[in-house]
C-alpha positions, 0 to 999 in steps of 0.5 A: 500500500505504501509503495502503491501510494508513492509510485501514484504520488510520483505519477501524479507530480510528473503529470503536473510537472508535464503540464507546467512544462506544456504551460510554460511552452506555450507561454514562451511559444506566443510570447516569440510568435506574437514578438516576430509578428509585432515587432516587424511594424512596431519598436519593442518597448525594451529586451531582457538585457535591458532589464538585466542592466537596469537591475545591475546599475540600478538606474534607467538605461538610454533607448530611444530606437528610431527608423533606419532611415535617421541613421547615418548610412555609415552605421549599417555599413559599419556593422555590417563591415565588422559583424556580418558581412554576408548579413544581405545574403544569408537567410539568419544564419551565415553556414560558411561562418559556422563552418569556419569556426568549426574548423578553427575548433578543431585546430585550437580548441576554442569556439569562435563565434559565428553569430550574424546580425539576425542571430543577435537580433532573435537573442536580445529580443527574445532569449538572455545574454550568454553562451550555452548550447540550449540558448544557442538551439533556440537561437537558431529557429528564431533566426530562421523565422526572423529572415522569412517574416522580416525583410533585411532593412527591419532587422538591421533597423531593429538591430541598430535600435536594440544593441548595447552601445555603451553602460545604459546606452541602447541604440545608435541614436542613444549612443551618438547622442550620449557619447558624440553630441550629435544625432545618429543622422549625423554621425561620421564614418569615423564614428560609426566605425568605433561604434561598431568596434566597441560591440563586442565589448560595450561596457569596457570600451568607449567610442568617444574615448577610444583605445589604441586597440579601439582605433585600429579596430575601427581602422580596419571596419572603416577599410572593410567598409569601402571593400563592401560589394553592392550585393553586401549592401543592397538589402540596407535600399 
């Protein structure tokens, strides 16, 4: 009787146990649907970073998203140059990078990254900062459908809009306001270059107070910037 009653009480937890996880799937399934629909027309009101930052400095971060079309062109180029260079010709993920960093794997034993522009776009809307392979597995489907429901000039928009530029700096036009002065529209090619330099790394360096390492950096975006084919660019039109 005893054991009867304890092998039931097992059943009857895992049973509630699978209907919580069923409960959860759903959430998170209309909480992503209902996000890749939303957000292809409307800005989102912020992403889990932010809250994550907003926790740790314990104060408000800067966003403030605006269209593609109030950028400097120089930004897009910039990110494109240094994160994605084929971001206008894949479809969310780049196969050839993933290839390269699996082969650098096998010969240093260190796993590149091999993200694209809409691979970081699902992550920050949708998933939470850091590695891990079950992150990864789902950054990759929201990747996929991101590239078939949004066109090319949304994601790099929403890219532009959402990305960490700085401590509490969200967007291009945050970062150019907090850092440079000038509205994202105004920003150099120069400028844009280091914004883009500093992505890997927002919170240690600085655009507006660059590096030696920063300023090479941004020298060799500026000069991929100008080798950039007008099939690597004709998305951004």
């Amino acid at each position: 009787m005893v054991a009867s009653a304890a092998i039931a009480g097992f059943a009857a937890g895992m049973t509630l146990l699978l209907r919580l996880l069923k409960l959860l799937l759903l959430v998170l399934a209309l909480f992503w649907g209902g996000g890749l629909l939303i957000y292809r027309f409307i800005d989102p009101p912020g992403t889990p970073l932010m809250a994550i930052r907003m926790i740790e400095r314990g104060q408000l971060i800067h966003y403030r998203p605006v269209a593609l079309s109030a950028v400097a062109q120089g930004v897009p180029r910039a990110v494109i140059a240094s994160e994605d260079s084929r971001f206008c010709l894949h479809h969310g993920i780049d196969l050839g990078a993933v290839q390269d960093a699996l082969d650098d794997y096998e010969e240093t034993g260190r796993l590149r990254g091999a993200s694209t522009i809409t691979m970081q776009v699902a992550r920050n809307l949708f998933l939470w900062p850091g590695g891990g392979f079950v992150r990864k597995g789902l950054e990759l489907p929201l990747a996929l459908a991101l590239d078939v429901i949004w066109p090319k000039r949304r994601i790099i928009e929403v890219y532009l809009g959402i990305a960490e530029m700085g401590p509490g700096l969200f967007g291009a036009e945050a970062a150019a306001q907090a850092l440079f002065g000038v509205p994202a529209s105004r920003l150099s090619e120069g400028q844009a270059a280091r914004l883009a330099a500093i992505l890997p790394s927002p919170n240690r360096w600085n655009a507006a107070r660059p590096t030696a390492y920063i300023e090479r950096r941004s020298g060799v975006i500026r000069g991929r910037m100008g080798q950039l084919a007008p099939a690597q660019l004709a998305c951004l039109k």
